[in-house]
C-alpha positions as CSV (number, residue, x, y, z in Angstrom):
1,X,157.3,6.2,235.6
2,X,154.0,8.1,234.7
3,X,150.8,8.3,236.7
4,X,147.4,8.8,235.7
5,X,148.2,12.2,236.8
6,X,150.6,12.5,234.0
7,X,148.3,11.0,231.4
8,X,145.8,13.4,232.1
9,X,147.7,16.7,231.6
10,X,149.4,15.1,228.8
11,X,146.0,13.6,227.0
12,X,144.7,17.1,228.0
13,X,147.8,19.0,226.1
14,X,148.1,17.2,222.8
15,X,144.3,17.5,221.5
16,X,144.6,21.2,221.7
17,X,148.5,20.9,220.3
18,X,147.2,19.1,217.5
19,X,145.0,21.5,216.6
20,X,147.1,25.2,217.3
21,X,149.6,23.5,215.3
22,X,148.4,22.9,212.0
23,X,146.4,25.6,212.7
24,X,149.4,28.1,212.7
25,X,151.4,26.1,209.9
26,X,148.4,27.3,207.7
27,X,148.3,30.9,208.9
28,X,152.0,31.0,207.9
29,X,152.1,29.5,204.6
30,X,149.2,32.0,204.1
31,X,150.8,35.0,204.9
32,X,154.0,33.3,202.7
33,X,150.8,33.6,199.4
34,X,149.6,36.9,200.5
35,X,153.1,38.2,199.8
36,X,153.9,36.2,196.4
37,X,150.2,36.1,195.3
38,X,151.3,37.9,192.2
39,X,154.0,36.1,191.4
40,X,152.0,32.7,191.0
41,X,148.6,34.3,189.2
42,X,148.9,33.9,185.7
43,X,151.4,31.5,185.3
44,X,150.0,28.5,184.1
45,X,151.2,26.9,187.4
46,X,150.4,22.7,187.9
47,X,148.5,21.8,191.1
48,X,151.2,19.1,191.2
49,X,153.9,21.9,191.3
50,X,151.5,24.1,193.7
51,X,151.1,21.6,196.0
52,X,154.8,20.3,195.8
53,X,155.7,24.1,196.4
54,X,153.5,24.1,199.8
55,X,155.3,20.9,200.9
56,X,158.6,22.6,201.1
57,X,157.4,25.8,202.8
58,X,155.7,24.1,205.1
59,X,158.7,22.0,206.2
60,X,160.8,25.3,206.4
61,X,158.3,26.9,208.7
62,X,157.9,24.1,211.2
63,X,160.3,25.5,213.3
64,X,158.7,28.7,213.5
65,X,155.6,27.4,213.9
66,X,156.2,24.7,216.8
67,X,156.9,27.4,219.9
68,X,153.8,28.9,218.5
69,X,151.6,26.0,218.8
70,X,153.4,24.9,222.3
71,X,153.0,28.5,223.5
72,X,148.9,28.4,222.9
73,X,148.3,24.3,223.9
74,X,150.1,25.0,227.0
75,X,147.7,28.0,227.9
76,X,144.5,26.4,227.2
77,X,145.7,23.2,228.7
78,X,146.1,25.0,232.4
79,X,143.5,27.7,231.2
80,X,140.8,24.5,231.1
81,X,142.0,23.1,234.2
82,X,141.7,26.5,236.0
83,X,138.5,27.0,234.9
84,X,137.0,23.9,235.5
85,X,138.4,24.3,239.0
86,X,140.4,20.9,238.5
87,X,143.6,22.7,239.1
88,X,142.1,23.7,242.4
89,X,141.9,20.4,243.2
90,X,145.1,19.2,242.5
91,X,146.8,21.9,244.2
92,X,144.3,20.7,247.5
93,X,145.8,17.6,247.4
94,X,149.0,18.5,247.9
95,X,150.9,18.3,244.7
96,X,152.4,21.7,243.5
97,X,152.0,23.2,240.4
98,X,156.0,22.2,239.3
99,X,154.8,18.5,239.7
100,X,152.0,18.6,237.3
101,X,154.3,21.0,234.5
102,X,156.7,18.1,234.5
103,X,155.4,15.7,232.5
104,X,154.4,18.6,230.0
105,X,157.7,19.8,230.4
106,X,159.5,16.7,229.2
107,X,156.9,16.7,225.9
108,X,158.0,20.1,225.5
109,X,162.2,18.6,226.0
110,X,161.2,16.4,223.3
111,X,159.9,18.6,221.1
112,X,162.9,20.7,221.3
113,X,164.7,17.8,220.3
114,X,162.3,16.8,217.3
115,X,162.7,20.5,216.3
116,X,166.8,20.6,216.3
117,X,166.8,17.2,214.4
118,X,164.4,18.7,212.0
119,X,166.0,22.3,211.4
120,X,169.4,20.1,211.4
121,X,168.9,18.0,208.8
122,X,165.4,18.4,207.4
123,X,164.9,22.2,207.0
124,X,168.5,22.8,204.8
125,X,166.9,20.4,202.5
126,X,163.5,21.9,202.4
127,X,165.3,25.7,202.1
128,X,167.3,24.3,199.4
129,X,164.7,22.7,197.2
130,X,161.9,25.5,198.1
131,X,164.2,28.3,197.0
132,X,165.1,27.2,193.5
133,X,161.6,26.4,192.6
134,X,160.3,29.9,194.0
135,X,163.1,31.4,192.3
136,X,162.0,29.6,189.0
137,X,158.1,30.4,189.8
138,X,158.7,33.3,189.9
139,X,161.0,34.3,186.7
140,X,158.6,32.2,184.5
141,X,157.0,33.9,182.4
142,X,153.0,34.8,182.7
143,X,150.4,32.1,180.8
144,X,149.5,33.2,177.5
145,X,146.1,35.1,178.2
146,X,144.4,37.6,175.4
147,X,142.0,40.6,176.5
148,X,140.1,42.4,174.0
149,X,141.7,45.5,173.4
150,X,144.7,45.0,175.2
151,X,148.2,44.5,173.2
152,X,149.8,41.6,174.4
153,X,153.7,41.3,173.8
154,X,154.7,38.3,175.9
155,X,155.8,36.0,172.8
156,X,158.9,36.8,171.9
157,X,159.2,38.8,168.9
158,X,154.9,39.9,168.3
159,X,152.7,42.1,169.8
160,X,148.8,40.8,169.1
161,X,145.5,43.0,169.6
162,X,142.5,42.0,169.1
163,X,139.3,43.8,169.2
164,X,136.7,41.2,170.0
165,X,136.7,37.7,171.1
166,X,133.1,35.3,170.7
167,X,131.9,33.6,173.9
168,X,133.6,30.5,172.4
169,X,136.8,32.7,172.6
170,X,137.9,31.1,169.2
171,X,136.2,33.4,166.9
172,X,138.1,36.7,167.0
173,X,137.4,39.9,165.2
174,X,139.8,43.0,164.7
175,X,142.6,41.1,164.3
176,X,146.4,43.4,164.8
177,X,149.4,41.1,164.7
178,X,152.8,43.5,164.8
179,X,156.1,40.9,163.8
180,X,158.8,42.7,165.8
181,X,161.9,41.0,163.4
182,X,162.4,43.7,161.1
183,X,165.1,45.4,161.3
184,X,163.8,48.3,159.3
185,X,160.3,48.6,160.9
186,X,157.6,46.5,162.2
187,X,155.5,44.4,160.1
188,X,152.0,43.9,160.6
189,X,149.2,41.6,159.4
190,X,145.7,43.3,160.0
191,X,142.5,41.0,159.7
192,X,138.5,41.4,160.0
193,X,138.3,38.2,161.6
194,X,139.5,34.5,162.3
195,X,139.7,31.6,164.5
196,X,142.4,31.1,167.2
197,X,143.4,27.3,169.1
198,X,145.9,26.2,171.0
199,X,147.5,22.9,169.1
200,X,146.5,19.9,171.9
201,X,150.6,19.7,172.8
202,X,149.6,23.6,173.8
203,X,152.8,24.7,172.0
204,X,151.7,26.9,169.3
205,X,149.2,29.3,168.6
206,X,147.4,29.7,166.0
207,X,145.4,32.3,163.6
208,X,143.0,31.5,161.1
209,X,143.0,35.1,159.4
210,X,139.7,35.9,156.8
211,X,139.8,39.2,154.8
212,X,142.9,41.3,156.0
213,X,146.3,42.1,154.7
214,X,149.6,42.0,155.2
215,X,152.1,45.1,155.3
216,X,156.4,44.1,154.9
217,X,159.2,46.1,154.2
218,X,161.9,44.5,152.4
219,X,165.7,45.6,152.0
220,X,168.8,46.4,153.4
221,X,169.0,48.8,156.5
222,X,172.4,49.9,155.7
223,X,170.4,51.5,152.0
224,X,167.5,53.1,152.9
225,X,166.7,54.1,149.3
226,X,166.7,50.2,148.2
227,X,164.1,49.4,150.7
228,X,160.6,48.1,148.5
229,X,156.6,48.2,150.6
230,X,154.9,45.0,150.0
231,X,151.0,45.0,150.4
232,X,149.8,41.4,150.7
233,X,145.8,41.2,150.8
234,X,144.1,37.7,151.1
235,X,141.0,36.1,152.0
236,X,142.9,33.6,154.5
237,X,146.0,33.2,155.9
238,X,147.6,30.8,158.6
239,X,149.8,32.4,161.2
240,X,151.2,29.9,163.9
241,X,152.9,31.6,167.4
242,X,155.5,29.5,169.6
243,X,154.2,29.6,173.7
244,X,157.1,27.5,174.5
245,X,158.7,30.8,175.9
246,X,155.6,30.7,177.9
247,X,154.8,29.3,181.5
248,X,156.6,27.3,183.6
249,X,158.5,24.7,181.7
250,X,162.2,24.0,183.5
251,X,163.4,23.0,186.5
252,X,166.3,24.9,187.8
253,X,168.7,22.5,189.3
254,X,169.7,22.6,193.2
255,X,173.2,23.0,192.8
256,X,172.2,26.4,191.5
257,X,171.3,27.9,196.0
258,X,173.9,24.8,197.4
259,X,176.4,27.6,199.0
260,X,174.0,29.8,201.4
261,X,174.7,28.8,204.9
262,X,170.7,28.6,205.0
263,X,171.2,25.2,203.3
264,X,174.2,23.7,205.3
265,X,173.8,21.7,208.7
266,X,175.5,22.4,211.8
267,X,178.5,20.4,211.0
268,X,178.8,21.9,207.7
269,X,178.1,25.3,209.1
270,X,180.9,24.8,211.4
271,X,183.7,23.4,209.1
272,X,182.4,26.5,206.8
273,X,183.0,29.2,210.2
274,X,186.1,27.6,210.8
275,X,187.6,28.2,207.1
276,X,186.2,31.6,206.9
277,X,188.0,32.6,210.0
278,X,191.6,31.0,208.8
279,X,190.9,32.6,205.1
280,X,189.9,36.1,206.9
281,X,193.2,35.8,209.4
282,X,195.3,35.3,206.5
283,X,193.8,38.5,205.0
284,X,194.5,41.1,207.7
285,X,198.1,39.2,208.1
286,X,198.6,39.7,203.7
287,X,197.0,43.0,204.3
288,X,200.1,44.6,207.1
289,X,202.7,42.7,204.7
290,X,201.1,44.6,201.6
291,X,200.9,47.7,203.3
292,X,204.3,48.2,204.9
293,X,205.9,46.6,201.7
294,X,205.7,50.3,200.0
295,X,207.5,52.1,203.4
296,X,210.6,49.6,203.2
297,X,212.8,52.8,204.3
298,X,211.9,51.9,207.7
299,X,213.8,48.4,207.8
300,X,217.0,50.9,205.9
301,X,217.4,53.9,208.6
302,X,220.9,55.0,208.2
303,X,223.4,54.6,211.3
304,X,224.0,58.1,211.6
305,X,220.0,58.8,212.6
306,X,220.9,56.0,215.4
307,X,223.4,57.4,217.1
308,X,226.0,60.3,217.5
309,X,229.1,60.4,215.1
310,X,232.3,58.7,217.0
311,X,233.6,62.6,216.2
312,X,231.4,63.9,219.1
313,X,228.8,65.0,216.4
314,X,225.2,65.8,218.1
315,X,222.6,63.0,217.5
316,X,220.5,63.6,214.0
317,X,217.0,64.5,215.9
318,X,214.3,64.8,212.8
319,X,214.5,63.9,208.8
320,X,214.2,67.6,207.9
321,X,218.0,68.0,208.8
322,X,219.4,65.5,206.7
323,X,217.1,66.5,203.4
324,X,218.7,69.4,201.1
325,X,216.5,71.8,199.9
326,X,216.6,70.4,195.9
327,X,215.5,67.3,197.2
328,X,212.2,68.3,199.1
329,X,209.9,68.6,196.1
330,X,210.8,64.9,194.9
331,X,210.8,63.7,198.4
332,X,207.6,65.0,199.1
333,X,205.7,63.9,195.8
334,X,206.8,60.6,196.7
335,X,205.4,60.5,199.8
336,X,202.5,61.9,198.5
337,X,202.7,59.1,196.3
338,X,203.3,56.5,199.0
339,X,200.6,57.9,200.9
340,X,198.1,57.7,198.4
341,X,199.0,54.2,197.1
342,X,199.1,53.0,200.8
343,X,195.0,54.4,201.5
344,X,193.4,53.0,198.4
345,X,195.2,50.1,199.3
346,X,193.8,50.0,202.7
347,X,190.5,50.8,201.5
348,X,190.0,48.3,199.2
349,X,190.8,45.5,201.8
350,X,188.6,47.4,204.5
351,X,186.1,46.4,201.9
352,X,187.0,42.7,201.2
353,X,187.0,42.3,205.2
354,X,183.8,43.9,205.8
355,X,182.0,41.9,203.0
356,X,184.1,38.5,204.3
357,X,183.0,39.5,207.8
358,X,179.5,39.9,206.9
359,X,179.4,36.3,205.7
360,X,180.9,34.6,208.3
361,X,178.1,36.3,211.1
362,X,175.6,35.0,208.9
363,X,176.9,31.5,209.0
364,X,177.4,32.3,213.2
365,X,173.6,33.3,213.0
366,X,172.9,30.3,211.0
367,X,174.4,28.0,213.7
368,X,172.7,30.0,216.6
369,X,169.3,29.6,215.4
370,X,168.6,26.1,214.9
371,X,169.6,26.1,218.8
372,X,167.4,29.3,219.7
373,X,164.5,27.9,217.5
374,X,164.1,24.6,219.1
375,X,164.8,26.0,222.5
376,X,162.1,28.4,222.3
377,X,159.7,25.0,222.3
378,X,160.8,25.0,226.0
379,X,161.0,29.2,227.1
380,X,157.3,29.4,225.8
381,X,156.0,26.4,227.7
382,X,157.4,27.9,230.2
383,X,155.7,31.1,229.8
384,X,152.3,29.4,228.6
385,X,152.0,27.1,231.6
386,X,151.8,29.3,234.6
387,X,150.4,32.2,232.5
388,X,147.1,29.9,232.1
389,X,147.2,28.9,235.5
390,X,146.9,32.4,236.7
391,X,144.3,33.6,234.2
392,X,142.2,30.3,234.5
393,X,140.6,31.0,231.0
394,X,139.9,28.2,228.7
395,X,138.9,28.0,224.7
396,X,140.4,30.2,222.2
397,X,139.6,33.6,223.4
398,X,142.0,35.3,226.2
399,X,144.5,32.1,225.3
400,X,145.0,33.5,221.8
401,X,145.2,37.2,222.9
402,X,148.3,36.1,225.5
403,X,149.8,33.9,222.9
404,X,150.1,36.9,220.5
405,X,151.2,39.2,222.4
406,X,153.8,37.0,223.8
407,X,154.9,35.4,220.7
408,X,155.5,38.9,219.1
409,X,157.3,40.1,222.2
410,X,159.6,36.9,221.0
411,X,159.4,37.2,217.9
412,X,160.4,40.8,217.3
413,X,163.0,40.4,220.2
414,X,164.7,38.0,218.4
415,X,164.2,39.6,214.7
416,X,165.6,42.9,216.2
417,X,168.7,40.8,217.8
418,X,169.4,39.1,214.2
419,X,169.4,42.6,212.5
420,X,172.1,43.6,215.4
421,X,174.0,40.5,214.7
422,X,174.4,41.0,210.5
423,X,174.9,44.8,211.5
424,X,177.3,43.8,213.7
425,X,176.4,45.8,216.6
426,X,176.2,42.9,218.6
427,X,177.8,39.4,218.3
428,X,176.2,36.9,217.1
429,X,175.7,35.0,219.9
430,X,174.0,37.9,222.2
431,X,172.1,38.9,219.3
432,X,170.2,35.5,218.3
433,X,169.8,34.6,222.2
434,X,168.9,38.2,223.1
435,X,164.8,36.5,222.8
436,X,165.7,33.7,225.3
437,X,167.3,36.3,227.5
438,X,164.1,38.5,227.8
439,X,161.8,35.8,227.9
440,X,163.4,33.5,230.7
441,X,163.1,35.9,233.4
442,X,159.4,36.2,232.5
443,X,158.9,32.5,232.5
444,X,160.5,32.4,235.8
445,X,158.5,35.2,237.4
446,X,155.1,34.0,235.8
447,X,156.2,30.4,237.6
448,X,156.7,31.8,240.7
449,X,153.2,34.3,240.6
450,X,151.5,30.8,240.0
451,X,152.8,29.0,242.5
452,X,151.5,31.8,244.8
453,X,148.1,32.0,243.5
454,X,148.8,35.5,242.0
455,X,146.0,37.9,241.2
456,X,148.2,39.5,238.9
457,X,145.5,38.9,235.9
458,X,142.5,39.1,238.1
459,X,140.2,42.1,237.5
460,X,139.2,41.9,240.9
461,X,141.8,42.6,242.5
462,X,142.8,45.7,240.2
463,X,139.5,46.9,241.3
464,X,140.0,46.7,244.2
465,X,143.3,48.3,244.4
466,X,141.3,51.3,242.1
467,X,138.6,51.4,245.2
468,X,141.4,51.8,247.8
469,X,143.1,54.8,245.9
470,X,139.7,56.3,245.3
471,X,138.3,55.9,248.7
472,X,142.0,57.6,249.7
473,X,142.3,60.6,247.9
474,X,138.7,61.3,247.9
């Protein structure tokens, strides 16, 4: 049952978890832009589509971004209390610092558990969904745009120049339009001016030409010699351009990314481990049969390399005994043969393994993180709460600084275990919990410095300690 106690750290916690959350969702999806900035300049992109686009990265970096914001509440929630000495006061009366982190740490338990539901059946989704439309964002073509004296080839089959464009940017001067379709060269339309519009569907393109001409090449490109030059001048002349090609104008479907273990849940993730470890046992178990299929003389020795004559012969110790000389050369190209046959054999399903391998850690990975990820919600509050405690610093300044350098520690730790994992240098299971395993002990440790009332982030007491070796040596 809670106390007023409990209402106060929690009504303390979630203002600044609000906050440090939505706060860090927005520096990620950021950082996502800052990376893919050029692939969405220039392409005509919807604010419906921009916006839909955000939706789905934002849902796939929730995960991420949850320990994060528990890591940096949790500091300035104690960090406040210390500093406005009502920490102090609790402690005084008797309650220990593990009593008041309970109910916090139950919020952070259920967070966890909001986090797994959501990188369980929520993020697979988002992934899928975010992935094909990047993927299609990014293949689209650029917008049509013109600059003056700039050749622009993005419609399929011209290349347009133009010298000058008006304020208006319909009236154009110094007009170049190359037509690409020839197969024996490139005609071209040349014009002192005209007016160019987009048709209101914004399909076509098109040129009003005034006072140019037009330049074709007619004939067969097989007979050079029966080839005739047309010169076309005219006053005006009507030239339409199809920006279909242009833009962003499909959808990819989903289907398209459905089999990367990224997109499957952890029951699907499992049945998937399961069937890649059957399929890649019945691979080594082909690959033995395959290879000692071409050395069948082993299942045929003859009776006499067993075991001595019933003569009283001696016992046949070594082939070389039993081969005559004529036979060596086509014995030995044959096991040349055999040999060779036999390694490009092995190699080839050395390679199948390794590849079939490689998947199934990634879907081992897969499984492991949405664990690791919503567990984290708990290591960090574990870390966070006594850190601020100790420190007794409120606000955004020394909070933020700790939560960095903390969530980096995690965040490489468990970037550099992943890599170790697909590497397979380490399993997949100590690779995606190596994170947990360096952070737990801290979390622990920090806990038990603030149960103590450590100085350990006091800068008195390091100046002191600096005094007493001065005052020493000295």
């Amino acid at each position: 049952m809670f106390k007023k106690l409990d209402k106060l750290i929690i009504k303390a916690f979630l203002g600044p978890f609000a906050a440090t959350f939505f706060i860090v969702l927005l520096v990620l999806v950021m950082q996502f832009f800052w990376l893919y900035i050029d692939d969405f300049v220039g392409k005509g992109l919807g604010t419906g589509l921009i916006l839909e686009f955000i939706w789905y990265l934002s849902a796939t970096l929730v995960p991420l971004a949850l320990p994060l914001a528990i890591l940096l509440s949790s500091l300035m929630t104690f960090g406040n209390l210390g500093e406005s000495f009502e920490l102090v006061a609790i402690k005084s009366a008797g309650i220990s610092l593990l009593r008041f982190m309970r109910p916090l740490f139950v919020v952070a338990v259920l967070l966890a558990g909001v986090a797994f539901i959501f990188a369980n059946y929520v993020i697979p989704v988002a992934n899928l969904k975010q992935r094909t439309l990047l993927a299609d964002i990014v293949y689209a073509k650029p917008a049509f745009d013109l600059k003056e004296g700039v050749f622009y080839d993005k419609i399929s089959g011209f290349s347009i120049k133009i010298g000058k464009k008006e304020a208006n940017d319909s009236v154009i001067r110094d007009v170049i339009v190359y037509e690409q379709g020839n197969p024996l060269q490139d005609n071209f339309i040349i014009a002192k001016s005209g007016i160019m519009r987009v048709t209101p569907d914004k399909r076509f393109l098109e040129f009003n030409l005034k006072d140019g001409w037009r330049y074709q090449e007619r004939g067969n490109a097989y007979e050079r010699n029966n080839t005739e030059y047309i010169r076309l001048g005219f006053k005006e002349y009507r030239k339409q351009f199809d920006l279909s090609s242009l833009g962003f104008n499909s959808r990819t479907a989903d289907s398209v990314n459905k089999n990367n273990e990224k997109m499957y849940s952890m029951r699907q993730l499992e049945k998937t481990i399961d069937s890649l470890q059957k399929e890649n046992k019945r691979i080594r178990q082909q690959a033995i049969k395959d290879i000692f299929r071409q050395t069948a003389f082993v299942n045929y020795l003859d009776t006499v390399w067993k075991k001595e004559d019933t003569k009283g012969a001696k016992k046949i110790k070594d082939f070389d005994s039993i081969l005559p000389d004529s036979a060596w050369e086509n014995v030995n190209q044959g096991a040349q043969g055999i040999a060779a046959s036999v390694r490009i054999s092995a190699e080839s399903l050395a390679a199948s393994l390794r590849d079939k391998e490689r998947v199934l850690r990634k879907h081992k990975i897969e499984w492991h993180r949405k664990i690791v990820l919503s567990l984290a919600c708990v290591v960090l509050f574990l870390i966070g709460a006594p850190l601020g405690s100790i420190i007794r610093k409120g606000g955004l300044g020394t909070p933020l600084i700790f939560a960095i350098v903390f969530f980096m520690l995690f965040y490489f730790s468990s970037t550099m275990g992943e890599k170790f994992a697909k590497e397979n240098t380490l399993t997949p299971f100590t690779g995606m919990w190596m994170a947990t395993f360096v952070l737990v002990p801290m979390g622990i440790f920090l806990t038990y410095k603030a149960m103590r009332d450590s100085h350990l982030f006091n800068k008195e007491f390091y100046h002191r300690i600096a005094r007493f070796f001065r005052a020493f040596f000295s």
